[in-house]
DOGUKE-251668 format. One record per residue (C-alpha): residue number from 0; residue in one letter; x, y, z. Coordinates in steps of 0.1 Angstrom, whole numbers. Layout:
[NUM A [X Y Z]];
...
//
This chain:
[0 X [0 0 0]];
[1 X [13 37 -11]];
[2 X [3 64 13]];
[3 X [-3 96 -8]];
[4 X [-6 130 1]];
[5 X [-33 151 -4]];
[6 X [-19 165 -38]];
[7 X [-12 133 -52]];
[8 X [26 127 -43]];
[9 X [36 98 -27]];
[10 X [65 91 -2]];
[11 X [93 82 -29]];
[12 X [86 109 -47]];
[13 X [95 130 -17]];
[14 X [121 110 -7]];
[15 X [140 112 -40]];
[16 X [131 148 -40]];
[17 X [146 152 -6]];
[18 X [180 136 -19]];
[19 X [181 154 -47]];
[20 X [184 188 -26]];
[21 X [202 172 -2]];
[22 X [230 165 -33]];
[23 X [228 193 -43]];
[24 X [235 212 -6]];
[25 X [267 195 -3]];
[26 X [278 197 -37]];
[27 X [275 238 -29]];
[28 X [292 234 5]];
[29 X [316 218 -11]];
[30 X [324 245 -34]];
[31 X [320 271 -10]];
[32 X [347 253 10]];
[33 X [371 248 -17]];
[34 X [368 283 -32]];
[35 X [374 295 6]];
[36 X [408 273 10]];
[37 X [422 283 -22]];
[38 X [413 325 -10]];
[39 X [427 315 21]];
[40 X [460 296 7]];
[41 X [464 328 -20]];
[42 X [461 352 9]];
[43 X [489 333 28]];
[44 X [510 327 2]];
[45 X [505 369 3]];
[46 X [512 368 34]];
[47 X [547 352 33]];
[48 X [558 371 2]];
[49 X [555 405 18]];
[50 X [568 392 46]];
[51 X [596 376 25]];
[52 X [599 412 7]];
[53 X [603 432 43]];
[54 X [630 412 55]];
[55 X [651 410 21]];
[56 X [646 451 22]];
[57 X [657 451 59]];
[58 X [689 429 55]];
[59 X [698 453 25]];
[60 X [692 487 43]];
[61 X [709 470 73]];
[62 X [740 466 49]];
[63 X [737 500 37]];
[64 X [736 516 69]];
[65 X [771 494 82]];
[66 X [787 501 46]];
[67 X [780 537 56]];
[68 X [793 536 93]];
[69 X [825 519 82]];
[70 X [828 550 57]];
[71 X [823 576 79]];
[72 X [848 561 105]];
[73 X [871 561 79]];
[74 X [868 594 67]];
[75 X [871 604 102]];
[76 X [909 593 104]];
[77 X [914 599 61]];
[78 X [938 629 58]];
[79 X [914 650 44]];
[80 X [892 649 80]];
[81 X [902 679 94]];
[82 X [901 668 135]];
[83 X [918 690 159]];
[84 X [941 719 145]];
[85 X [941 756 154]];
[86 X [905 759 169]];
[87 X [887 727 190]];
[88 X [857 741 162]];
[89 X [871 727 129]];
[90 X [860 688 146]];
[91 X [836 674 122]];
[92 X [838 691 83]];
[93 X [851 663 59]];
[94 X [866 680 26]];
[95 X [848 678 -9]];
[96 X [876 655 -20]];
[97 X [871 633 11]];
[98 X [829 634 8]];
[99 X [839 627 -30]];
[100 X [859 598 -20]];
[101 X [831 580 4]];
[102 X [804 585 -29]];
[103 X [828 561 -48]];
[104 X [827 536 -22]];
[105 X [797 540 -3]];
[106 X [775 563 -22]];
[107 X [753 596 -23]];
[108 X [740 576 10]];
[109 X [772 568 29]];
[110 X [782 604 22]];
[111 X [754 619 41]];
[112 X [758 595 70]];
[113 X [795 605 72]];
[114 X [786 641 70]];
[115 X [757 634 97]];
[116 X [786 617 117]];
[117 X [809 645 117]];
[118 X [780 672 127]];
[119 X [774 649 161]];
[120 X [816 650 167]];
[121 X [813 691 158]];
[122 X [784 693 184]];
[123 X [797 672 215]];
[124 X [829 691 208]];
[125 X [818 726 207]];
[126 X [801 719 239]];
[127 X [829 711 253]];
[128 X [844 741 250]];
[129 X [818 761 262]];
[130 X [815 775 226]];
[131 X [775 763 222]];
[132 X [749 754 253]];
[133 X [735 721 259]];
[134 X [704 730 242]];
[135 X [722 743 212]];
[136 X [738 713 214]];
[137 X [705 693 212]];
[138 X [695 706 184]];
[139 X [729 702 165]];
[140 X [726 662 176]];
[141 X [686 666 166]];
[142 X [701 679 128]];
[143 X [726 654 129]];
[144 X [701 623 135]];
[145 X [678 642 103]];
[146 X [705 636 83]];
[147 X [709 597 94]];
[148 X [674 594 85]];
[149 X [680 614 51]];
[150 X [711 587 45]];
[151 X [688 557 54]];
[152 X [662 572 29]];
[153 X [686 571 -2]];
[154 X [698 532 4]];
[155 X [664 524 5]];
[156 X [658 538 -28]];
[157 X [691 531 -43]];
[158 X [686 493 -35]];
[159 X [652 495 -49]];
[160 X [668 506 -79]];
[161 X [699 485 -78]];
[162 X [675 451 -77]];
[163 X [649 462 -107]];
[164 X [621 463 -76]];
[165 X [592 482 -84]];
[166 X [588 497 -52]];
[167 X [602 509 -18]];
[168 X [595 501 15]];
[169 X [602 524 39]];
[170 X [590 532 78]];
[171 X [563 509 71]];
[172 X [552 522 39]];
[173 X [555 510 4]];
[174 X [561 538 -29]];
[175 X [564 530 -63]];
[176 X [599 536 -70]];
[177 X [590 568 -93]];
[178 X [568 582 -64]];
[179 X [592 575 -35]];
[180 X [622 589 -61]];
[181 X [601 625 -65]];
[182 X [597 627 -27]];
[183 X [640 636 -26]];
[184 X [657 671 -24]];
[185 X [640 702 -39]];
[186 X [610 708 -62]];
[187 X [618 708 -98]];
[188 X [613 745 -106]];
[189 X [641 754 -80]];
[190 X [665 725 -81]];
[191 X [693 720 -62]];
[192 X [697 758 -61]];
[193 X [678 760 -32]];
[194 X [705 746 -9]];
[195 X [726 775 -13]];
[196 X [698 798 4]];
[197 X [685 766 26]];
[198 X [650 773 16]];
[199 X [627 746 33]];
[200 X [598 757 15]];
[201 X [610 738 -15]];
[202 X [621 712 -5]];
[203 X [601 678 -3]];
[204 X [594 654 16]];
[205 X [624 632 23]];
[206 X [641 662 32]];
[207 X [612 684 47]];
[208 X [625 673 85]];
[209 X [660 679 77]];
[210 X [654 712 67]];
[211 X [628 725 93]];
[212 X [655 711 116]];
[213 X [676 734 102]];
[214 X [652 764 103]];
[215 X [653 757 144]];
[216 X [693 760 140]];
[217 X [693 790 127]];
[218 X [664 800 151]];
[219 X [683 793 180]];
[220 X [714 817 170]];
[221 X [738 790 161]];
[222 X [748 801 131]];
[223 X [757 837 142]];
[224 X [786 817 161]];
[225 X [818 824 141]];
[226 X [829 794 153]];
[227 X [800 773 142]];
[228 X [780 790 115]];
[229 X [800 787 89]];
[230 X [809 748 92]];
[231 X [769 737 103]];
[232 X [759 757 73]];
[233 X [780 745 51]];
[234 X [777 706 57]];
[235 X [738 712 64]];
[236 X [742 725 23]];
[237 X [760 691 19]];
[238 X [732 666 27]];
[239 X [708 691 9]];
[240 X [727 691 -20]];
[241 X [732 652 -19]];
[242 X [698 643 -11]];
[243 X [686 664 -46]];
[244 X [715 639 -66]];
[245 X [704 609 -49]];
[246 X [668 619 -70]];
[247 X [685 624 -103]];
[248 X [712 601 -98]];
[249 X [702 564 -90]];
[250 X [709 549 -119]];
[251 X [743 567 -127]];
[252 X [779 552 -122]];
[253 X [797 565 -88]];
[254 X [822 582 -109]];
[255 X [792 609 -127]];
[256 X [777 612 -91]];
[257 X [808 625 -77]];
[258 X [816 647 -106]];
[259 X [778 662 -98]];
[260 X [784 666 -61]];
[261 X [818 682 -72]];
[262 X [802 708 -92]];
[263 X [770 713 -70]];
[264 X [796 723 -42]];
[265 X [804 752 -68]];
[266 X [766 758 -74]];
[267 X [759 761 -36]];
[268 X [788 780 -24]];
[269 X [805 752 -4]];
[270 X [845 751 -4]];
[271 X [871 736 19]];
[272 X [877 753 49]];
[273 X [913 761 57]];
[274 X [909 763 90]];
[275 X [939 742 98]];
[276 X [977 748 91]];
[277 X [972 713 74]];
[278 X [943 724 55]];
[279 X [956 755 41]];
[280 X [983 738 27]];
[281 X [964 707 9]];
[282 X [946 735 -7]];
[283 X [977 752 -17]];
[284 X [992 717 -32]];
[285 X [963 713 -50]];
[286 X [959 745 -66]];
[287 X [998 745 -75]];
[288 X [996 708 -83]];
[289 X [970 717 -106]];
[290 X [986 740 -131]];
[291 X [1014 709 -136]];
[292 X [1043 705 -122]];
[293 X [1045 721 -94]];
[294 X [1067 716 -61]];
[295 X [1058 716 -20]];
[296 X [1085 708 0]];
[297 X [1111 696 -22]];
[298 X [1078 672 -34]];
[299 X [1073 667 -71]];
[300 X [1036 668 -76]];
[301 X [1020 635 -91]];
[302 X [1015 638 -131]];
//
């Protein structure tokens, strides 16, 4: 006997009815469970690259920043460091032949940390001396640390563009190369220009803290300090003037970024100090040496 429902349906028919849905039900679930492993595997796999990414990008900028230490502790004892001398306030400037040497070996990058290194000696010396107060001091050391940021910056962006990457990470935050690139020295209309009058207002964002830094220098009276002025301005114009190449100059050999820090020094008014017996008289070699053979000291100059 067949029990039937009022509307004619038996219970087989709902039976096969109910398997069909139930079929059906877990042929879904079992999609929906697939498609939400594979979204979940993709999105791990993410995951693991940009984790990958990070840590390649903080091994390289942790290589960077010890290339650039061992530069600027060797610049410190090169010949053309002038340490000591006459005045206690010549600690810290590094000559445009010695910056021009680091560039060669280090980079646009190690040259700004060397320069950044040798504002911190100028500032714990002059305080030494009683020449600047603590908080002048403070805000020397505050400068100097700007321009160890400005340094870690650049070998972030040249490694991006040393390994073909497409973009940079950097304090937590990823550019596109081009974007992060723009974000160096001073906008376009002025150029580098604007280091030999400082002016912050120009320059972008990389080097915005630097320079505001600087503004607070000047605030402070620093720079009306014969015995300071002159040197902070002048290495301040440095790390200006380097952070600008480091835009332009990423994908150029060592040898064209030196000639262009050479003759940026000329644009921005920098030149060796001869603050030093020692000093005044590499600058006199050179300049004789220059014009061919010359003499110092019973010293044929090199060819």
């Amino acid at each position: 006997m067949r029990f039937k429902f009022q509307n004619g349906h038996t219970i087989t028919e709902y039976t096969i009815i109910a398997i069909f849905v139930l079929i059906a039900t877990a042929a879904t679930w079992t999609q929906i469970a697939n498609g939400f492993t594979s979204k979940t595997g993709q999105a791990r796999d993410d995951f693991k690259s940009r984790i990958s990414s990070a840590q390649k990008q903080a091994q390289a900028d942790a290589a960077a920043a010890a290339a650039a230490k061992a530069a600027a502790a060797a610049a410190a004892s090169a010949p053309g460091s002038t340490k000591g001398g006459a005045s206690s306030a010549t600690v810290g400037p590094i000559t445009i032949s010695g910056i021009s040497g680091i560039i060669q070996t280090a980079g646009a990058n190690g040259a700004t940390d060397s320069l950044a290194s040798s504002m911190e000696a100028l500032a714990a010396q002059l305080l030494a001396d009683g020449k600047i107060t603590q908080d002048q001091a403070n805000l020397l050391q505050q400068l100097a640390q700007a321009g160890h940021d400005m340094a870690g910056a650049e070998a972030a962006l040249q490694n991006a563009v040393n390994s073909g990457a497409g973009t940079v990470t950097y304090n937590g935050q990823t550019y596109a190369v081009a974007d992060f690139q723009a974000q160096f020295g001073f906008d376009n209309s002025i150029g580098i220009n604007a280091a030999s009058t400082m002016n912050s207002s120009a320059a972008m964002a990389q080097l915005q803290p630097f320079m505001s830094l600087y503004d607070q220098v000047a605030a402070s009276g620093i720079l009306s300090n014969p015995d300071v002025g002159g040197v902070v301005t002048d290495m301040s114009k440095q790390i200006a003037s380097l952070s600008d190449l480091q835009k332009w100059n990423t994908t150029t050999s060592a040898t064209d970024l030196t000639s262009a820090y050479v003759t940026a020094m000329g644009q921005v008014g920098v030149t060796d100090s001869s603050g030093t017996i020692a000093g005044a008289t590499n600058a006199g070699s050179g300049v004789i040496c220059g014009t061919g053979g010359g003499a110092d000291s019973g010293t044929s100059c090199s060819p």
